[in-house]
N, C-alpha and C positions, 0 to 999 in steps of 0.2 A: 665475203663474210656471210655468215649462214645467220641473218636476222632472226629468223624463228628458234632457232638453236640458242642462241645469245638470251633470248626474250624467257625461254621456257626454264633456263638457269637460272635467271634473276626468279623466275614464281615459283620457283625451287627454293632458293634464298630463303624468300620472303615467308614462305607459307613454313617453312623448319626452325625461323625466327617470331614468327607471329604472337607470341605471347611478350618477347623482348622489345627494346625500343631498336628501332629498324636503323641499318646503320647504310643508307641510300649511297653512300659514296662505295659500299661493297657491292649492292643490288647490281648495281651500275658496271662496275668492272666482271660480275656475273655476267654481263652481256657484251662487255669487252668494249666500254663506253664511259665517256665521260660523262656524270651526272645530271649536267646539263642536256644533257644529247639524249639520255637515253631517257629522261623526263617527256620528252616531244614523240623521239619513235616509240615507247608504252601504249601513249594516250593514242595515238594513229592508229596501230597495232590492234592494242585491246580495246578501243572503244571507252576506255575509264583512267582517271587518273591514278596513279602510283598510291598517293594517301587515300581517296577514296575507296581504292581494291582496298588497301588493306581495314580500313577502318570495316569497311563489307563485312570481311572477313572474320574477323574478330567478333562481332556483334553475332554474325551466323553461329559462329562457335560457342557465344556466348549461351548464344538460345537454346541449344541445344543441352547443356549444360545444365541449364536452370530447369529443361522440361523433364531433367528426370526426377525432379524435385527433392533429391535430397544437399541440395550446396545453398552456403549461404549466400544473398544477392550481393553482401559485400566482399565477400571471395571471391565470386566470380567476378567483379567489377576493377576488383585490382590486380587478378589476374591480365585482364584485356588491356591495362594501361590507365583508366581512369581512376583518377586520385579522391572521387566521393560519389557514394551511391547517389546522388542528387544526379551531378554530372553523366554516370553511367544509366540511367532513370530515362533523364531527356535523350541522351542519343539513340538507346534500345525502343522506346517509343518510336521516334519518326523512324527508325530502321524498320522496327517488326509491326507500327503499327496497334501494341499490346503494351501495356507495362509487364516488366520481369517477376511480379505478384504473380500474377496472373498465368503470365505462361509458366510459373512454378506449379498453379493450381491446377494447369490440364489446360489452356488455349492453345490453340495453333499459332505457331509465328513462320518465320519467313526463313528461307534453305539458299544463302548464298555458296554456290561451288567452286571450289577453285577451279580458276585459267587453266586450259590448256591452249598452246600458239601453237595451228600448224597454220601454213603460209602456203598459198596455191599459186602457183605461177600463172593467171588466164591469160597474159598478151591479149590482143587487138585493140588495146590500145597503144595512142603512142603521145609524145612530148617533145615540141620544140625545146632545143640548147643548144649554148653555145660555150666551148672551150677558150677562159681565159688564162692567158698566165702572167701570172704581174709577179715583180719585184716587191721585195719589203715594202712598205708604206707605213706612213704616220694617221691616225684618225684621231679627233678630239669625242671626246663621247663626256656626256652626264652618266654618272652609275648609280644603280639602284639592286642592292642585293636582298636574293630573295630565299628563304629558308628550302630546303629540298626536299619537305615534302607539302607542299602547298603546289595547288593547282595553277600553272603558270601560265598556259596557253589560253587558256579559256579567261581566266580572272586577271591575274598581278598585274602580268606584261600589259594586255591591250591595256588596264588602269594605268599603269607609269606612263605609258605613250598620251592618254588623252590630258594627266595632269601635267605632260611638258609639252602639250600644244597651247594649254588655256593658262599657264601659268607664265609664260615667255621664256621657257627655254628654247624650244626649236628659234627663235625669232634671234637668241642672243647667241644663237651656234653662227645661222648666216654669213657673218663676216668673215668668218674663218673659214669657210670653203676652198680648197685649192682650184686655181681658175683650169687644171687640168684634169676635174672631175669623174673619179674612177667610175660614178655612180651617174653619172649624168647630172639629173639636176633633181637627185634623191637625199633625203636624210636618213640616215643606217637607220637599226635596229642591231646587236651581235652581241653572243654570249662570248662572254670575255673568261681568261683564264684563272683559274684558283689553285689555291692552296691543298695539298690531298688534306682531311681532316677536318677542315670547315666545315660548318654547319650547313652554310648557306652560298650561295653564289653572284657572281653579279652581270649582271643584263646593261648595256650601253646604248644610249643614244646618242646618235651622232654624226660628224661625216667627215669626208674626206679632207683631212686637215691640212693647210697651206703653210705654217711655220710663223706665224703671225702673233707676235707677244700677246698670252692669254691671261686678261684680266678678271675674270672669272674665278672665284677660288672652287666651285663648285665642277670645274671642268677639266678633266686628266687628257693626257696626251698617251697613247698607246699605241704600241708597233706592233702592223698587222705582217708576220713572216714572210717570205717569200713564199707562194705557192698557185697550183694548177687549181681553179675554179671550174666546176660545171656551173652555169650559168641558166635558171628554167625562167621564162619568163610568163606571167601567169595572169588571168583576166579572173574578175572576180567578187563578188561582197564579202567582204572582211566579217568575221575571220572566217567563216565557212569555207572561204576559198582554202587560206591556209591550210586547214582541219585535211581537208580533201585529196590538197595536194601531196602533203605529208604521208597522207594514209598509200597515194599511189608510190609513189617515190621511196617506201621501205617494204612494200608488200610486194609490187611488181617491179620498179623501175632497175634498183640497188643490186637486188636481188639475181636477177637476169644479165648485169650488167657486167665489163670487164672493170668500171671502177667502183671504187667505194669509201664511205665520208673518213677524210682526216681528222678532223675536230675544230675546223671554223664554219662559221656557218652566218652567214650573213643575210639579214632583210634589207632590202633597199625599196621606199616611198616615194614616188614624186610630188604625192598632196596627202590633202586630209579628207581626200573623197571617199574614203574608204567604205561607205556605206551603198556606193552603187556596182550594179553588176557589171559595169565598163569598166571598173577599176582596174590598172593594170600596174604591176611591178613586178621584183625579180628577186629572185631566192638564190643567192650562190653559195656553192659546197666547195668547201677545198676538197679534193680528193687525192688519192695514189690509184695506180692500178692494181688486180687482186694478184 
């Protein structure tokens, strides 16, 4: 798969829809990915998140718009999506720094340009993994769904994880561990499958589940397919590690590689140390070959 090709079609998408409300489960199949998937490779990618480009976007166009002074502010306000010059007011301020008076009356505001993805192959790096192949398996996971275009990697996700370490879910997952632990002695992390259509998606904590009657109503049981894992094992301060890895693994690693992602895609934790540079875990990708 040609990431950069995939990537520059969705900012294709996006930028020929950008007046409309964006329909991310299309963006996404523009790059030949699932919404979820294609939420992580963006922000590694471009450096910015999906809703953020666009909101960029919209606001630049907006600006421009209003500086040739003849449109009213609430035209142009409902044009970009926002439902009250109030609303459209605050966000063109912290964008351009100006209120949209203003830059109607002759101020300078701010030139965001659209993406373009090229992807340069530099090697000299490299990355430990390892190839596993495992059979179907069961995992019990908490789910927590999250709308598609909200910034996940950076904000939602790490928040669902710290509020199911301090609120006792990891604690009340434990028992349920299969004593033949895929993960070692990790608790997932994995985006789980949706609906095409939905709005929103869902993210699972969890782990490798032992078949143990589940008292829990707040805790699903889900069958992870049979399938080939590349395996990265990765040292690091959370999430900057992830951030980094992510960016090497769709810019160089994928890219160069004879495999590439199926659509599961698995975090595996051993603590909640996550905040030191010793930190270590592991990222599995189911894959095919190309």
């Amino acid at each position: 798969m040609d990431y950069s090709y995939g990537i520059q079609r969705a900012l294709k998408y996006l930028e020929e829809h950008i007046t409309e409300e964006i329909d991310y489960e299309q963006a996404a199949k523009c790059a030949y990915s699932s919404s979820f998937h294609f939420q992580r490779v963006f922000s590694a990618v471009c450096g910015v998140s999906i809703g953020e480009y666009v909101r960029n976007r919209r606001l630049s166009l907006a600006g421009n718009e209003l500086a040739g002074g003849g449109k009213r502010v609430i035209d142009v306000a409902m044009k970009y999506g926002y439902d009250t010059p109030e609303s459209f007011a605050r966000a063109f301020l912290k964008f351009h720094g100006v209120s949209p008076s203003e830059v109607k009356a002759g101020a300078p505001h701010r030139i965001y340009s659209p993406l373009s993805v090229k992807i340069t192959i530099t090697g000299g790096k490299s990355m430990d993994y390892r190839i596993e192949k495992k059979e179907a398996f069961p995992v019990l996971v908490k789910k927590k769904r999250f709308p598609k275009d909200k910034e996940i990697n950076g904000k939602e996700i790490p928040q669902f994880w710290t509020e199911s370490m301090s609120d006792g879910t990891v604690e009340k997952l434990i028992p349920y561990v299969h004593p033949q632990n895929i993960f070692g002695d990790s608790i997932i992390g994995i985006g789980l499958e949706y609906n095409e259509g939905e709005t929103d998606f869902p993210y699972g904590i969890g782990l490798h589940y032992n078949g143990a009657p589940v008292k829990e109503k707040e805790f699903e049981i889900v069958t992870i397919p049979a399938s080939t894992f590349l395996v990265f094992p990765i040292q690091g301060r959370m999430p900057d590690a992830f951030h980094g890895v992510y960016e090497y693994l769709f810019t160089e690693f994928f890219p160069n590689s004879e495999y590439m992602p199926s659509g599961i895609e698995i975090e595996a934790y051993p603590s909640d140390d996550v905040r030191s540079e010793e930190y270590r875990w592991e990222l599995w990708f189911s894959v095919v070959k190309k």
